[in-house]
N, C-alpha and C positions, 0 to 999 in steps of 0.2 A: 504493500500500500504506500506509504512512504516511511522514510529514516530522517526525525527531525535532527536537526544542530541545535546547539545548546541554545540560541536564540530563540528555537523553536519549543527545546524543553522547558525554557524560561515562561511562553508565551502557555505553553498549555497545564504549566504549572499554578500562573496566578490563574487562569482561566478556569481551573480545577477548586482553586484556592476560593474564589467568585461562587460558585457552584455551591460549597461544602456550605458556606457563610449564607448562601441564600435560602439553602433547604435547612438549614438549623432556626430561622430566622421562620419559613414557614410552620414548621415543629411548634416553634416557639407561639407564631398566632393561633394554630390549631388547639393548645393547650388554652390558650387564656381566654379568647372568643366560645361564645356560644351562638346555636341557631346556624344562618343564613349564611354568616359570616368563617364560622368552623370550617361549615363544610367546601364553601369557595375556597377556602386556604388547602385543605385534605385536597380537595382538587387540582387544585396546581400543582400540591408537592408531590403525589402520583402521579402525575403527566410527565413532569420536567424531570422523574427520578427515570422514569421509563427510558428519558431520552437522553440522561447521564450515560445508563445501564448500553444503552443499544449505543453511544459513543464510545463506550470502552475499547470494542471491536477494532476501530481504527488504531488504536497501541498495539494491537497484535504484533507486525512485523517489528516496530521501535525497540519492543520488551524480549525479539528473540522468540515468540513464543511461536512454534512452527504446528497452525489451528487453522483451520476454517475461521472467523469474525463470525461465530454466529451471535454476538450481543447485535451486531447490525442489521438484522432481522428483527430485531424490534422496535426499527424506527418507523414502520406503519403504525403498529401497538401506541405510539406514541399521539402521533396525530391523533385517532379514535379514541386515545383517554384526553385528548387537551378538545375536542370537539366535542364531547360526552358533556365535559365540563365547564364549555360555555352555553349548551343549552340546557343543561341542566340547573345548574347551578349560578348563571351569569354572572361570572365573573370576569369576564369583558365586558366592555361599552360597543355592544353589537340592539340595531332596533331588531322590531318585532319582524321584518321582512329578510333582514341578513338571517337572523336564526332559521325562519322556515325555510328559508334560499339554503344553507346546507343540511338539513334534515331530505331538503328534496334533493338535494345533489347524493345524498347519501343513499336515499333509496331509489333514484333511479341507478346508479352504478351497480347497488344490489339487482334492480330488476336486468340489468344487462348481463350482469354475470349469471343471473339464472338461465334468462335467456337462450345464452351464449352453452352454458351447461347443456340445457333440453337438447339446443340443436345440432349437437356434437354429438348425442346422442346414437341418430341411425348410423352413423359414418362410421363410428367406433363399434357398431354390432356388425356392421358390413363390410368393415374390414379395407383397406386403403385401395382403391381405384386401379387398374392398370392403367395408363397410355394419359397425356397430354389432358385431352379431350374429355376422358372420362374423371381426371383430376380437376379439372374446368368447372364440370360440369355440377359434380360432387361437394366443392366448394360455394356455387353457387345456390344450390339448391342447399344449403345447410345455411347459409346467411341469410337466405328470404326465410327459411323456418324463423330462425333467430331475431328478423323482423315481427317477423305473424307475432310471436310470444311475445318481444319485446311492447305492440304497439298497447297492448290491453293493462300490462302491467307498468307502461307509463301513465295510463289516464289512471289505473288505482293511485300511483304513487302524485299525481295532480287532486286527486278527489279527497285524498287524508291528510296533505298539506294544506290545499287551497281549495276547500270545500266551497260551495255553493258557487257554481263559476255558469251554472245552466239557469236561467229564469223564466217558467212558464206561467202561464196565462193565470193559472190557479195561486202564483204565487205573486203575480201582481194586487189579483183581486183582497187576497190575503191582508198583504201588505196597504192596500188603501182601508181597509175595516179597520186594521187598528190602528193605523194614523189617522182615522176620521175621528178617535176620541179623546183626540186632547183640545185643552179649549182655552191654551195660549201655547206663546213660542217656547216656554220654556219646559213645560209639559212633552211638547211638540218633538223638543231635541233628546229628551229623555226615552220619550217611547222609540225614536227611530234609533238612536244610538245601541235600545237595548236588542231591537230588530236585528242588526245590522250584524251586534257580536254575535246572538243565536246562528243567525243565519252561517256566519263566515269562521265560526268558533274562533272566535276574537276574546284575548284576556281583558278582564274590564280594569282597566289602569286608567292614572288620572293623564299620564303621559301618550297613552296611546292613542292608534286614529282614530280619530272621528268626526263627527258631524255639528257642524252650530246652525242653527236657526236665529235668526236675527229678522225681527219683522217678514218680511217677503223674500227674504236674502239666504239661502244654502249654501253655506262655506264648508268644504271636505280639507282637514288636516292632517295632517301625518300620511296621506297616502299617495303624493308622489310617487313612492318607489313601490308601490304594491306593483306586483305582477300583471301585465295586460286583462289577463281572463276576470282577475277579483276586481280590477279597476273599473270595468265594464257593468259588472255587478253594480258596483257603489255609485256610479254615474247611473244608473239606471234608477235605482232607489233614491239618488237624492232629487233627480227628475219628480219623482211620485211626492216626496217631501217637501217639494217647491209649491208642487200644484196645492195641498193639503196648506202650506202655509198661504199663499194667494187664497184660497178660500177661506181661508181661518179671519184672514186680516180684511178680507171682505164682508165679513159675518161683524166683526167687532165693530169697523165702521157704521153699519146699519144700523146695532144697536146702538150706540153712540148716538148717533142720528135720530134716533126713536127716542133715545132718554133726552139731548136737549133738545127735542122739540116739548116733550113732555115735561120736563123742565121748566122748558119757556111756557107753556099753560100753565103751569101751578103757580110760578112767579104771579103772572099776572093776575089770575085768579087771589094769592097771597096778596098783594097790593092793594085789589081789590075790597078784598073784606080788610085791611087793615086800616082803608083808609075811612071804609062804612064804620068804624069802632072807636075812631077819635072822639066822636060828635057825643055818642051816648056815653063815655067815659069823663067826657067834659061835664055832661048832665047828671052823670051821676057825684060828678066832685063839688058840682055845685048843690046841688041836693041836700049833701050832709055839712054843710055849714050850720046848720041848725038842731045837727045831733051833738051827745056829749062829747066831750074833749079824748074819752076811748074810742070809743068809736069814728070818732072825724080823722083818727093818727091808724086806726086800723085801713079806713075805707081808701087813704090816702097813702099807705103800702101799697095795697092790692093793685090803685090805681096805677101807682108810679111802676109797677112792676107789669102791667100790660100796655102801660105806654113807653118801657124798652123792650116790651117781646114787640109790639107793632112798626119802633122805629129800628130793630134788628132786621125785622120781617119784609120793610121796605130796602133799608142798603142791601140786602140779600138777593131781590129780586132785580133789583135796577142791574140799568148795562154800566158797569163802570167806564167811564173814560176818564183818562188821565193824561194832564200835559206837565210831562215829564221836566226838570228843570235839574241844573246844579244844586246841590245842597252842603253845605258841610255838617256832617252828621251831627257832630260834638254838639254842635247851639242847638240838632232840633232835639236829642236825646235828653238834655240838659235838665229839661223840663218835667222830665218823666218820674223824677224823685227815687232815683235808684242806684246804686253803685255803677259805676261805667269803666270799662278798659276800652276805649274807643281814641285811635290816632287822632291825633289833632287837626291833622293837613286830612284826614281821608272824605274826599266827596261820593257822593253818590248822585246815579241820575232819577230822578224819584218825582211822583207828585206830590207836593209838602203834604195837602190836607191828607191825602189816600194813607201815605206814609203813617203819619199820625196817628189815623185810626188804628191801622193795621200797630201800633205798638203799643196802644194804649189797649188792644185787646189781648194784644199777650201777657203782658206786664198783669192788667187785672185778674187775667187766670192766672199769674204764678204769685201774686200777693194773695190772691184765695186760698192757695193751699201750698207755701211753702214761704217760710221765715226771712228766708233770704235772697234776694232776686239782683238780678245783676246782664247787664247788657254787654256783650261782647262784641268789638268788632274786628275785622281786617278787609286790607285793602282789595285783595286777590289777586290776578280776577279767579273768577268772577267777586267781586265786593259780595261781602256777607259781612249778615247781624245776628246776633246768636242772643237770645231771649233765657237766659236761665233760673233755674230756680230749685232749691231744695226740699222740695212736697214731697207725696209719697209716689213722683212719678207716674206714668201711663199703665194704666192695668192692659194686659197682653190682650185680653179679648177683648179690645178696643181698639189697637195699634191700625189695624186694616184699613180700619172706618175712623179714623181719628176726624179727619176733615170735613164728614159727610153733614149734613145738616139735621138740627135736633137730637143730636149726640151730644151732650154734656158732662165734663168730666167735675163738675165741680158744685154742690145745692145751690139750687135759686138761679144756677146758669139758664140761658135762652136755648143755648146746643146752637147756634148760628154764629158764634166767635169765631171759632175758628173756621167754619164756612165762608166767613167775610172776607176773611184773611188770604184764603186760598182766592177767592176772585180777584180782591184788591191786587196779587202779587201774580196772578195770571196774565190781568191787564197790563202790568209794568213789565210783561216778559219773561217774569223770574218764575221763583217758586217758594212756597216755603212745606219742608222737610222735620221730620224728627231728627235730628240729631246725637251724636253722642259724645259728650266732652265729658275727660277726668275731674270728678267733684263735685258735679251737679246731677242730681236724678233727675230730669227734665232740662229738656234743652228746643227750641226751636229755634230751626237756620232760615234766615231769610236770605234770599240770593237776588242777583238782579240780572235778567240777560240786556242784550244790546236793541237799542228801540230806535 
């Protein structure tokens, strides 16, 4: 084989020395790891021991020793314990399409050698050809065998790697019944994603392929390098996912549409009776002027307490419009009687009065139920105002519907505060959000978009 020189003995000496120091070191993880991690280290240190062992072979001639190498027959053995143990145990940084790319190269080479086995077969019972001709002929007729066999046991070895590669009719239909029952996007990418691994026997990882629905929009990730046949697959079903999401997103619209028009009647209708309710509220305050002095302090609650449900009931209904101006926050929070961390220079584009309300409705829900309130701001962007306070916070079965109207989290509320709130900061582009900031159980963010 060859006779190194001492430069050579020097070379395979540290390179020996490298070797001892690496497998004592894998010894060493194997001992102190548990789980996942043991057995990746076990894995390597049997692979790379296999390919020390089967490098030995090449010392033969160097050491004098006059042998066959047969340690060097065990450098296939090595290969198939060091690929054992990247799919097995992955301890490589190979994705999910390199592993099944040599699982199939693995067993198509198996199916070839069987193959190639079968069709060697008659030739070896028949005994070796006389003449040219009949060797021609004998050879070829043993390699078309060897096709025939090999062609069936490559589509098994495509159908336990890269299952579902065939999609018929029954499995389209399939596939829209159960995507017809989700009833949003996010539902939407759940049911297809879980489709998708049944179908293609896909591990469910947070890193693996898959699919996002995003409004009307099917985005496929991780599956550039799938293999033609499963990409085919996956383009086909996110086709089916697109359509399901276009109607989904056309169903929402509608109802949309249905609720504010519905909406807008109840407003009006609400305006209506609120505004029929002033006159006899007026007649009954004047009424009890000539009851006792309990009674004129009760009537005169009740009063003043349907004449903020009725002026909640009207800003609720109205179309807000707002003409948005510069503000510098500081002056107009100033007023609000509260602790502030609010920059000095930060402006906002805001309409003063809308503004106003929309803080004096927060501010009065977090003085109702908690000690301490406090306005936070920054600049952003987007600018935000952060409304906090230390109450006993949002009860969970509320959080959905916090904004909706006649929801109240707090006695004697209207439940239209923070309905107002959310129009008011609709009109001005923005939004306002629950929040979560360290040291407050309640927090409301208000934001502003660009108008």
């Amino acid at each position: 084989m060859f006779v190194p020189s001492i430069v050579g003995w020097g070379v395979l000496g540290f390179a020996g020395l490298l070797s001892v120091i690496g497998h004592l070191r894998l010894a060493q993880t194997w001992v102190q790891q548990q789980g996942q991690h043991r057995r990746q280290a076990g894995a390597v240190f049997v692979s790379s021991l296999i390919g020390l062992v089967a490098l030995t072979g090449f010392t033969f001639p160097a050491l004098g020793i006059d042998a066959y190498p047969w340690p060097v027959l065990l450098l296939p053995l090595y290969s198939v314990a060091l690929l054992y143990g990247i799919l097995r145990y992955r301890f490589m940084a190979t994705d999910l399409w390199a592993r099944r790319g040599l699982v199939w190269i693995l067993l198509v080479a198996l199916a070839g050698a069987v193959s190639a086995g079968i069709a060697t077969v008659p030739l070896v019972l028949a005994g070796r050809p006389a003449g040219l001709l009949a060797t021609w002929a004998a050879l070829a007729a043993t390699l078309a065998l060897g096709i025939l066999v090999l062609a069936p046991l490559k589509r098994l070895a495509d159908a336990v790697v890269f299952p579902g590669g065939r999609v018929s009719d029954a499995d389209v239909a399939d596939w829209r019944d159960q995507l017809a029952g989700a009833t949003d996007a996010v539902e939407l990418t759940t049911i297809a994603n879980a489709l998708l691994a049944l179908r293609l026997n896909l591990p469910v990882v947070d890193d693996g392929p898959s699919l996002v629905v995003v409004g009307e929009t099917v985005t496929l990730c991780g599956w550039s390098d799938a293999p033609p046949a499963t990409r085919h697959v996956v383009d086909r079903f996110a086709g089916l996912v697109g359509e399901t999401a276009r109607r989904l997103a056309a169903s929402h619209r509608l109802i949309d549409a249905e609720r504010q028009a519905r909406m807008s009647e109840l407003g009006e209708l609400a305006a209506t009776v609120a505004h029929d309710l002033r006159n006899p509220l007026g007649i009954v305050t004047m009424a009890a002027t000539g009851a006792p002095a309990d009674v004129r302090a009760e009537i005169g609650e009740q009063v003043a307490r349907m004449n903020h449900l009725v002026s909640d009931i009207l800003d609720y209904s109205r179309a807000w419009t707002v003409v948005p101006q510069p503000i510098r926050l500081i002056e107009l929070v100033a007023q609000m009687g509260v602790k502030l961390d609010v920059p000095e220079d930060l402006i906002v584009m805001a309409d003063r009065r809308a503004l106003v309300r929309v803080l004096a409705n927060l501010v009065d829900n977090a003085r109702a139920l908690g000690k301490n309130v406090t306005i936070i701001a920054a600049a952003g962007p987007p600018a935000a105002i952060d409304v906090c306070d230390d109450g006993p916070g949002i009860a969970p079965e509320i959080v959905d519907n916090l904004f909706r109207p006649f929801l109240s989290r707090r006695p004697g509320g209207t439940g239209l505060g923070l309905a107002i709130v959310r129009r008011i900061m609709e009109a001005h582009g923005g939004t306002v959000t629950l929040a979560q900031r360290p040291g407050w159980s309640t927090s409301f963010r208000l934001t502003f978009g660009d108008l």
